[in-house]
C-alpha positions as CSV (number, residue, x, y, z in Angstrom):
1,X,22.7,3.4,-38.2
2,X,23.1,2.1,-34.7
3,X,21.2,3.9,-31.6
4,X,21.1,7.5,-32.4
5,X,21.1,10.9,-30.0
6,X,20.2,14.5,-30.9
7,X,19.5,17.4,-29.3
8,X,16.1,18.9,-29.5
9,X,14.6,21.8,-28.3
10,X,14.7,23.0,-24.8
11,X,11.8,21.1,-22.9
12,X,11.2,22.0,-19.4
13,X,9.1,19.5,-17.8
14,X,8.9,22.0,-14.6
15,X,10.3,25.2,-14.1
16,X,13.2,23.6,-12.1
17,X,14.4,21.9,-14.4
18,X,16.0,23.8,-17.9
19,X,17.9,21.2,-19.8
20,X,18.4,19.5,-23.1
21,X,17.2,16.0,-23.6
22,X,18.0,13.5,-26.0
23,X,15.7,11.4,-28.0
24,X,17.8,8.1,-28.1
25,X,16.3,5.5,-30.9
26,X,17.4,2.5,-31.7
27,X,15.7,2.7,-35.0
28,X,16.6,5.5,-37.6
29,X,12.9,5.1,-38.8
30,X,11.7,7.1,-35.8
31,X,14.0,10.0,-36.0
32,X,12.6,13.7,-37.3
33,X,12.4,13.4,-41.1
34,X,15.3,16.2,-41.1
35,X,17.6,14.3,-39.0
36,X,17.4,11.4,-41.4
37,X,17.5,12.8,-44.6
38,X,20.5,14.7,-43.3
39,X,21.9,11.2,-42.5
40,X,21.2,9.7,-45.8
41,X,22.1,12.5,-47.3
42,X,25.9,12.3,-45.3
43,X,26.4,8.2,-46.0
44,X,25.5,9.1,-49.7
45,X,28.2,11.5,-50.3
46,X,30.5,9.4,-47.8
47,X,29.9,6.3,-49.9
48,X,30.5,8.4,-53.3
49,X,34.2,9.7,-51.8
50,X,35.3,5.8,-50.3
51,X,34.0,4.4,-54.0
52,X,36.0,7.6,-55.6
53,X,39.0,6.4,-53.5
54,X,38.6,2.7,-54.2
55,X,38.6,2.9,-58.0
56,X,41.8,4.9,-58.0
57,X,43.4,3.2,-55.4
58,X,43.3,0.1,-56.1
59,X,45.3,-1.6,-58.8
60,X,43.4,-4.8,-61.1
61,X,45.0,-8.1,-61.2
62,X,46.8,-7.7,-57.2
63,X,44.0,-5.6,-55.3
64,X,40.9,-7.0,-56.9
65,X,40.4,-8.8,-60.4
66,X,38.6,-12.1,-62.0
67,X,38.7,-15.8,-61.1
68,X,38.7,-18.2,-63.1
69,X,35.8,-20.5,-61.9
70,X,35.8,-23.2,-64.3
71,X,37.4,-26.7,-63.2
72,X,40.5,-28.1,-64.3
73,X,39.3,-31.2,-65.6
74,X,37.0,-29.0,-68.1
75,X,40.0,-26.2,-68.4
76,X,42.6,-26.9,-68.0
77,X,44.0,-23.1,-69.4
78,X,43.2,-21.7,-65.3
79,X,43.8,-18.0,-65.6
80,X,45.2,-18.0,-69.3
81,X,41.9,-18.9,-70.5
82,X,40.7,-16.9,-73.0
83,X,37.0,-17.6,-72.7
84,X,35.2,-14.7,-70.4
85,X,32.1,-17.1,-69.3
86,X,35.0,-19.2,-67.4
87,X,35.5,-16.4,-65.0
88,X,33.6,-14.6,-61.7
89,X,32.6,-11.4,-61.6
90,X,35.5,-8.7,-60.4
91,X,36.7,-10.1,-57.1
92,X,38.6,-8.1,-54.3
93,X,41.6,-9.6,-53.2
94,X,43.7,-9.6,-49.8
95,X,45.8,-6.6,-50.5
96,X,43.0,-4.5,-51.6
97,X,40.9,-5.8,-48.4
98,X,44.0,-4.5,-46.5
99,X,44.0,-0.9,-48.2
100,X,40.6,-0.1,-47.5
101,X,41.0,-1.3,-44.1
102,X,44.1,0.9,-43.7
103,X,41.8,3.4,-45.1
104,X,39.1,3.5,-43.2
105,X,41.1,3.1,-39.8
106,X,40.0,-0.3,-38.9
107,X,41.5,-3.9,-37.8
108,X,40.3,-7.3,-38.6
109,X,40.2,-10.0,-35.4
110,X,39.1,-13.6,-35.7
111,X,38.1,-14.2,-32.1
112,X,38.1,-18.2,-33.0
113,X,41.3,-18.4,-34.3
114,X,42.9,-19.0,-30.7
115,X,40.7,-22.1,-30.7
116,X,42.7,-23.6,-33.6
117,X,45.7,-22.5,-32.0
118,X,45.0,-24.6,-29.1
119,X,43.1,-27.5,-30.6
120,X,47.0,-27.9,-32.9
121,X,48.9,-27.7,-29.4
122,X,46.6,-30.4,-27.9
123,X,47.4,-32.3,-31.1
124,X,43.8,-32.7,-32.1
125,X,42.8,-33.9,-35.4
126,X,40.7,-32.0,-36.8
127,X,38.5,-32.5,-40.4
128,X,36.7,-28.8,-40.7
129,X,37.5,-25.1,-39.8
130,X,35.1,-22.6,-38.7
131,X,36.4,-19.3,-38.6
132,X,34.6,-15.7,-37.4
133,X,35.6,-12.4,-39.2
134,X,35.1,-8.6,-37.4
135,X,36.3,-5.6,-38.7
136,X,36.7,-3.2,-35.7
137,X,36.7,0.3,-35.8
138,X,38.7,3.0,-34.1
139,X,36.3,2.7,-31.1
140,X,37.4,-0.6,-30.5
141,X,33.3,-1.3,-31.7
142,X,32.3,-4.5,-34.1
143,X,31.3,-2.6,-37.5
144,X,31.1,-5.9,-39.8
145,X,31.7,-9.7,-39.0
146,X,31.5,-12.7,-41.5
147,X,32.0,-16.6,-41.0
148,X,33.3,-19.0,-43.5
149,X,33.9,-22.5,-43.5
150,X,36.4,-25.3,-44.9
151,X,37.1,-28.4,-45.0
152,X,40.1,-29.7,-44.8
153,X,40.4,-32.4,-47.7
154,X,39.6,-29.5,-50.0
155,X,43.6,-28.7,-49.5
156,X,44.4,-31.8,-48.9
157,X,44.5,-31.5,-44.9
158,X,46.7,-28.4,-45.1
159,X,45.5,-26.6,-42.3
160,X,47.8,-23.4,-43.1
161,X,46.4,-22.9,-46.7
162,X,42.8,-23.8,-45.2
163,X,43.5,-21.1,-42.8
164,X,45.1,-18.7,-45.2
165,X,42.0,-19.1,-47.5
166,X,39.4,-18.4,-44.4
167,X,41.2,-15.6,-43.7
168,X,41.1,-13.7,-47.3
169,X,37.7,-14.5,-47.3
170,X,36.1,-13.4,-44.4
171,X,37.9,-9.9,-44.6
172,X,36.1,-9.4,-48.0
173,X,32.3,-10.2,-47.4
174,X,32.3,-7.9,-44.3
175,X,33.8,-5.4,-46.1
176,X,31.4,-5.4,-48.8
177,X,29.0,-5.5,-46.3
178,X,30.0,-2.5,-44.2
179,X,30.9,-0.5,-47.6
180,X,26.7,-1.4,-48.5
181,X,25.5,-1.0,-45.3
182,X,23.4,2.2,-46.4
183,X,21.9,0.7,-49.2
């Protein structure tokens, strides 16, 4: 919960003045017990409808599913493997980070990503990528934001899949987050 506003009761500090004023906090902590349970209360049974949606929208195996986390050189079976200790837990993939952003109405930006742009026009060599992650809402406001990291020998200084990998990763931790954040 970001700063919050709510109407109390008429206060008139003297008799000239008859209006409402607003108790702005910035923590949800010092709101009127009411107010807050009525807020957890309405991010409960938010949270229940989005998970509702999530489990029968999205499809295993292309929106989220399993990775198989065990090397080559000590499987070399990848995602035919049989053995269930080889794999991550259920993992959400790019185009069911894309539904629930469809969804829920907002838009991913990575402000740094211009700097690559540039830094590959200048012709600069580079060795690592940084890149930032927001999910912006409706409002045009900053709701979740991630940052990731890669080198580039890991794909054998293909700067595309490096990028391509960023991207599918950052959307998904701030997703999780802002799907958590009223836990």
């Amino acid at each position: 919960m970001n700063a919050t506003a709510q109407l109390v009761e008429r206060v008139k500090p003297d008799k000239k003045q008859d209006q409402e004023l607003a108790i702005n906090s910035a923590n949800p902590l010092d709101l009127p017990a009411e107010t807050f349970q009525a807020g957890l209360d309405r991010r409960r049974k938010n949270r229940a409808a989005l998970m509702s949606w999530v489990r029968e929208a999205l499809v295993e195996g292309s929106d989220f599913g399993k990775i198989h986390v065990v090397s080559r050189h000590k499987c070399q079976a990848g995602k035919y493997c049989k053995n269930p200790a080889h794999f991550s837990k259920p993992s959400l993939f790019k185009p069911g980070a894309e539904k629930i952003c469809g969804m829920l109405g907002v838009t991913i930006n990575y402000p740094t990503l211009v700097e690559y742009e540039k830094a590959a026009l200048a012709g600069t060599v580079l060795s690592q990528i940084i890149l930032r992650c927001e999910i912006i809402d409706a409002s045009g406001h900053v709701v979740a934001g991630g940052i990731g990291a890669r080198i580039l020998s890991q794909d054998n200084g293909d700067i595309n899949k490096a990028l391509n990998d960023l991207e599918s990763g950052r959307v998904f931790r701030p997703l999780i987050v802002m799907e958590h954040d009223d836990e």
